[in-house]
C-alpha positions, 0 to 999 in steps of 0.5 A, spaced: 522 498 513 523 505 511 517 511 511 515 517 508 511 522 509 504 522 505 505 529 503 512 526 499 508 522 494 506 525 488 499 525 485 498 520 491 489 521 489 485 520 496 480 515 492 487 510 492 487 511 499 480 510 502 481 503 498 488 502 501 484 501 507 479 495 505 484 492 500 491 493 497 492 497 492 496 497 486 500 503 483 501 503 476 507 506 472 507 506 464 501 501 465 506 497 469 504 494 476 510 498 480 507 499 488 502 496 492 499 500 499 495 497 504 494 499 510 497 497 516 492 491 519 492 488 513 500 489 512 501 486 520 496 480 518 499 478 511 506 478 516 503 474 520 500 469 515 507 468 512 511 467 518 505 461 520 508 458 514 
């Protein structure tokens, strides 16, 4: 999985952030759903589920 450093993503709010750390979020552009963030337990666990599957 590739990484970037948070400073290289623009306009990047604190708000969506603190979220992303209790539930995924959904990044828009144009109103159109483009990313989802989530923290890394949350990614390792939903790994985890998929791979039970």
């Amino acid at each position: 999985m590739r990484q970037f450093p948070l400073g290289d993503i623009q306009n990047l709010h604190s708000d969506a952030l603190e979220k992303a750390a209790t539930e995924p979020v959904v990044l828009t552009s144009e109103s159109q759903a483009s990313y989802v963030i989530m923290s890394v337990d949350n990614y390792e666990q939903l790994i985890d589920l998929l791979q039970k599957s």
